[in-house]
N, C-alpha and C positions, 0 to 999 in steps of 0.2 A: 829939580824936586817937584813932586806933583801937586799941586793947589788944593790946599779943603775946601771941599764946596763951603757959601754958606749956608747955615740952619732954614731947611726949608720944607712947607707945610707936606710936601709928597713923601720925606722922609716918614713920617704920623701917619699919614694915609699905607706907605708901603706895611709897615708895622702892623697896622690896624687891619689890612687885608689878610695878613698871614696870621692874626691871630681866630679872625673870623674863619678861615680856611681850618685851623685844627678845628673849632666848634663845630663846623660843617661837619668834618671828620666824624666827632666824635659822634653826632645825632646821627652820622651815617651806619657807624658803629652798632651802634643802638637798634637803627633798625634793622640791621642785618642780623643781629643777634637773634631777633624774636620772629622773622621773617625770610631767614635764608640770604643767601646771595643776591643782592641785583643782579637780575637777567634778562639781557636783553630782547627774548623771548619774552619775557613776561609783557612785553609791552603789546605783541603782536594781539591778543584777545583775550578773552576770558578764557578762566580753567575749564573743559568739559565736567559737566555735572555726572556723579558716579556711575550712573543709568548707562551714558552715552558713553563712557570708558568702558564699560565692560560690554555693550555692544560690539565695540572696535576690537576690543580681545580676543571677542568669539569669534567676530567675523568670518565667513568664508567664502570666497571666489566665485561668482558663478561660473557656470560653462562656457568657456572661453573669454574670461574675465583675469585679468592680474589684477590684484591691490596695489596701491603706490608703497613704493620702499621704504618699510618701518613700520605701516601702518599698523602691524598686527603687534608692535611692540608699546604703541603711544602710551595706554596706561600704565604698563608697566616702568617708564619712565617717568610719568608724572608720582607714581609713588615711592621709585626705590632713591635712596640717598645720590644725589649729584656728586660722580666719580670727582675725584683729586684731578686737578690740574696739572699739578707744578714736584706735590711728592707722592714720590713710588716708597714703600716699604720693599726694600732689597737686601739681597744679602750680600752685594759687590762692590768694591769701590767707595768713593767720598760720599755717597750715599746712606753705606752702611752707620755711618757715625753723627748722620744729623740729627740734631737736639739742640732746645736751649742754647744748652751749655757750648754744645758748639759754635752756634753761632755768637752766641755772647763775647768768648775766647777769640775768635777767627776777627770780628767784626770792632769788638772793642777795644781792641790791642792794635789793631792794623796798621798801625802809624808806626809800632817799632821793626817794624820789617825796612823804615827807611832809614838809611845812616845815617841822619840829621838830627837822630831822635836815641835816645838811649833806649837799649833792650834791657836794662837793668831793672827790674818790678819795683826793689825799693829804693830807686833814685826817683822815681816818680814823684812828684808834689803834686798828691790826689788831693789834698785840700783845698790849697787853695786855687787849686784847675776847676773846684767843683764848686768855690765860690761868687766865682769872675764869671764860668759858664751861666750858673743861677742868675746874677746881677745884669750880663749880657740880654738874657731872654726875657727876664722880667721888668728889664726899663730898656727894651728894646727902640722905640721911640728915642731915648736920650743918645743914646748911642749910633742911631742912624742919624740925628742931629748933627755928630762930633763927628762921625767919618765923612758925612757929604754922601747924598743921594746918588749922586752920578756916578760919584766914587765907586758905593757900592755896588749898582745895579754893571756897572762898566767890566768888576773882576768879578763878578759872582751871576748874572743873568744873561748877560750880553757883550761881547766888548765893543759899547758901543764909541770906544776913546779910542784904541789902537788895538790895535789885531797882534799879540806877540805872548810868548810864555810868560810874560809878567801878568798876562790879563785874561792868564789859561783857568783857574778856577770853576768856570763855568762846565767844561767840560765834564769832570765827575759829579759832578750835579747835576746834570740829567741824565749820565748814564749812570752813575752808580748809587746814588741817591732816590732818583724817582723811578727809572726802570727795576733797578739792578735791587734795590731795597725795598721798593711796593711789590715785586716780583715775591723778594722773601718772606713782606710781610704775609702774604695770600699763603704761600708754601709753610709757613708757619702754622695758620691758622688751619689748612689741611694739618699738617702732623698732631694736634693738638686734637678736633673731629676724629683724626683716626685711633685716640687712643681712649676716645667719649668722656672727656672733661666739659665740666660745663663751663660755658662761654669761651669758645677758644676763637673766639675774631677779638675780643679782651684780652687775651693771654698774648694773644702776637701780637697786639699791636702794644701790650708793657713790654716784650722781652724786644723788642725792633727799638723800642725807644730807647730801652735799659741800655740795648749795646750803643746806641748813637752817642748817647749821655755819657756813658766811661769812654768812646772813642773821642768825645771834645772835650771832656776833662782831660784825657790824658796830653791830646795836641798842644792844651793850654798850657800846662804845666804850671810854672810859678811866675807866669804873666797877671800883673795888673791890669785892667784897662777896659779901650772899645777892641771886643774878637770880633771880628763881622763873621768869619766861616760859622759858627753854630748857628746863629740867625737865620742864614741862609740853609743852613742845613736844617734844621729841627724846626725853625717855623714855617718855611716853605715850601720846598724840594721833598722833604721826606713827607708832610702830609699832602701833597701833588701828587710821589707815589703811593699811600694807602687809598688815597679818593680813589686814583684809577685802577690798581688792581682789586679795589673791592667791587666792581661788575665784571661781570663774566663775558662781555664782548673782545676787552684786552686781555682777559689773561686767556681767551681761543685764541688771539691774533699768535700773541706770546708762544704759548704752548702747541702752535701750524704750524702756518707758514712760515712764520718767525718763533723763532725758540729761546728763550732764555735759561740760563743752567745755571746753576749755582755751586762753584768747587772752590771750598774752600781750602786751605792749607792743612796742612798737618800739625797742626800745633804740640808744642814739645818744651819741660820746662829744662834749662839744664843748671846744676849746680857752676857756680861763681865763686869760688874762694872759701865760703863756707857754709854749713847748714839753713841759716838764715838768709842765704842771698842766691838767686836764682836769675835768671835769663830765662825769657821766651823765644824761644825761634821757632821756624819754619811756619807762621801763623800766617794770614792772610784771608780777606776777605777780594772773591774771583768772581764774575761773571764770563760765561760764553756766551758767545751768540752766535744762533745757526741761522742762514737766512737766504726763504728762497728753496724752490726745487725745480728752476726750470731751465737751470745752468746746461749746459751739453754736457754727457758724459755721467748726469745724475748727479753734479757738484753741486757743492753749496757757497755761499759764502761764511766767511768765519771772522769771528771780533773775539779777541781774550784781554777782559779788559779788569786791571786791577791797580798794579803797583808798573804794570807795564802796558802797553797797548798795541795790540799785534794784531794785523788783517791779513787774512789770506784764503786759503779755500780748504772744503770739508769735501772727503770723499763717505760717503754713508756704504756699506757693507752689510748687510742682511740687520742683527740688532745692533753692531758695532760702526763706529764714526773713527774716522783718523782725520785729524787737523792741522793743518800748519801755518803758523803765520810769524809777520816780520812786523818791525817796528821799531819804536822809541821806549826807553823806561827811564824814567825820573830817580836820581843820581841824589838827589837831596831836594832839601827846603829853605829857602834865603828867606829870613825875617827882614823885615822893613817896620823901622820904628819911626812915629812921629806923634812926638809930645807925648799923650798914654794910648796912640794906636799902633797898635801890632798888625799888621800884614803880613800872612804867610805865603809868599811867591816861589812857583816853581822855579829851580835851579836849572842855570842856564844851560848847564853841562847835562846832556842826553846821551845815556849810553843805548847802543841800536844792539837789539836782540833778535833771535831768533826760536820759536820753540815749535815741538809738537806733540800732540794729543790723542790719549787714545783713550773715549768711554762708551758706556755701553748702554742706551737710553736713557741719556745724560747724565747717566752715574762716573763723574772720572776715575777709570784704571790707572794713567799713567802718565807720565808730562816729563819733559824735559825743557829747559830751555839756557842759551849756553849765547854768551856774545859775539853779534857778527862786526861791530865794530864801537870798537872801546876797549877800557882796561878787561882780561880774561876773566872768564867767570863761568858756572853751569850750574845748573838748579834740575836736578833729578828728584821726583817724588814715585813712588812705586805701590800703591792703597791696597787696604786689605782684601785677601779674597782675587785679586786681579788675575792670576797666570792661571791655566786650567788645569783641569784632574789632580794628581798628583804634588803638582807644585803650589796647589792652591792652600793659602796660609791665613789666617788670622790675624798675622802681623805685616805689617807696613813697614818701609822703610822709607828714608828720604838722605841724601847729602846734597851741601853744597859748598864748594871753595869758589874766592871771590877777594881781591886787593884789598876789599874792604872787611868782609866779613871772616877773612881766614878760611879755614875747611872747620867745617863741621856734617855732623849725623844727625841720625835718631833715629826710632821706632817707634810707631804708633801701634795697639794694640784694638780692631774689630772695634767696638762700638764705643769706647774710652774718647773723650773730648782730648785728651793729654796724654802724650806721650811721654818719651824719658830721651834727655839728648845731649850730645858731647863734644869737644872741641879735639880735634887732631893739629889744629895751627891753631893760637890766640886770635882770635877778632881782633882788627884794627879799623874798626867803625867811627873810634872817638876824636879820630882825627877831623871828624866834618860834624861834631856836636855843636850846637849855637847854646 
């Protein structure tokens, strides 16, 4: 059994730094409201004074003179709105249906995609998940007290105790946390300028937190106690990623040479035995990652990192990418209890998947992905708009059978956050419920 540290002053200090860090956030928030995006540009000099911009607009070449590349564009850049990063308004793919609500649904729910965890909505005990979450963040200090510094910094920062899937924690917390979610918040904050609401670097950064919030209420469920994952999540990691996608130096790195995409599932509610009781499936919060373009042959590398973690390579095709990669997915969640701390540790049991990917300027058309070693399984999703001319539809579809989850469907419907979905074989999930 593993030893509580004892009560020590870095515990207070860790706390006190990450509360200081959303503060940072928020005055960063602030200024970026009233001041545009940090840009890394902005540092290099002052703005040309209007005179000297519309000089450069007129400009023209002497005889046997070029301009340098762009020059004749500079004002016109300094005054038209700073293109989106991260979202495209399209009419293809897991694209078509980003919103709020989408992300809210995909992001906030994400946990029931894992067997460990009931997909049933009203088994959930949102109460008291959302008063332990509240109690966690707000006497954050007393609770890093009761777990032990080392403890936490060991499964959640670093593993600086032992290197094993009990001390994996870390891992989605800087990919999917600080990259994978500052990524969304920025992508957010575009869809929300694209639709001219005011203050929409506010609006993402409530609707990012709103889903993190119903994602650790729902984890918690009807635990009492020290939860270290919120902590870790909401006071640290996620404003790590808002500081850094709110300049514009990582989200050009992001959106280059390295590319982050955001595909979410298809989310789908399906009726349960009766009108009042419903099931979520097919939901899920995805990142890809494209990376790199100096592969031979014009390859990429590729990371699909969610509920599973699969590397492998991208081939790009004029606007379309085809992807495949292999890897581990996580089978479930072993709780670990001691005294009133809960520890959620990844389960030992790793089933090795396979999938591949087909989008089209990072809007996902199409995925599969089906077990290469483990109990049988496939996970097909097919987004709306995907197949061309003729066969191009509005509606989506998805199945998946699996030992665990039975067979199931649905249909997602264009721009609709929620689909409609059905059972061909009963889920047998509840067999690995804690």
């Amino acid at each position: 059994m593993e030893l509580l540290g004892p009560p020590s002053g870095l515990a207070i200090a860790a706390a006190g730094s990450a509360r200081l860090c959303s503060v940072c956030l928020f005055a960063l928030i602030t200024l970026a409201s009233s001041a545009g995006w940090p840009s890394a540009a902005a540092a290099e000099g002052p703005a040309l004074p209007a005179t000297a911009a519309a000089t450069v607009t007129t400009a023209e070449p002497l005889a046997g003179q070029t301009l340098p590349t762009g020059a004749g564009t500079l004002a016109a850049e300094a005054t038209t709105p700073q293109a989106p990063y991260f979202y495209r308004q399209t009419d293809i793919g897991s694209n078509l249906a980003f919103s709020p609500l989408t992300a809210l649904i995909n992001g906030g729910w994400d946990i029931l995609r894992n067997p460990s965890v009931t997909d049933r909505l009203a088994a959930i005990d949102y109460r008291t998940g959302h008063a332990n979450l509240a109690d966690n963040l707000l006497r954050a200090p007393h609770h890093l007290r009761n777990l032990g510094w080392a403890r936490f910094a060991s499964h959640e920062v670093l593993p600086i105790r032992q290197f094993d899937t009990s001390h994996g924690q870390f891992v989605p917390n800087y990919f999917m946390h600080t990259l994978g979610e500052g990524m969304l918040f920025r992508m957010m904050a575009e869809y929300y300028e694209s639709k001219e609401v005011a203050h929409p670097r506010w609006l993402a950064f409530g609707t990012v937190l709103a889903m993190q919030w119903i994602n650790e209420t729902v984890e918690n469920g009807s635990f009492r106690g020290t939860n270290q994952d919120p902590i870790a999540d909401i006071l640290l990691f996620n404003p790590l990623g808002f500081l850094l996608f709110s300049f514009d130096a990582p989200a050009q790195l992001f959106s280059g040479p390295a590319q982050i995409h955001y595909w979410p599932g298809q989310a789908a509610v399906m009726p349960d035995g009766s009108p009042l009781h419903w099931r979520l499936i097919n939901q899920g919060e995805n990142f890809a990652f494209h990376l790199g373009r100096g592969l031979p042959l014009g390859l990429q590398g590729f990371m699909y990192y969610g509920k599973q973690g699969l590397f492998g390579l991208a081939v790009p095709l004029g606007t379309d990418t085809f992807s495949v990669g292999a890897g581990p997915s996580l089978l479930g969640l072993s709780p670990y209890y001691e005294r009133d701390i809960r520890i959620m540790l990844p389960g030992r049991d790793l089933q090795w998947e396979i999938g591949a990917f087909w989008d089209r300027g990072g809007s996902l058309l199409a995925s599969v992905i089906g077990t290469a070693v483990g109990p049988p399984a496939v996970h097909f999703n097919l987004y709306p708009r995907a197949l061309p001319g003729e066969l191009s539809t509005q509606i989506g579809l998805f199945f998946r059978c699996s030992q665990l989850d039975g067979c199931m469907g649905g249909l997602s419907w264009a721009e609709s956050p929620l689909g409609l979905g059905w059972a061909a074989a009963k889920p047998n999930q509840d067999k690995l419920l804690h």
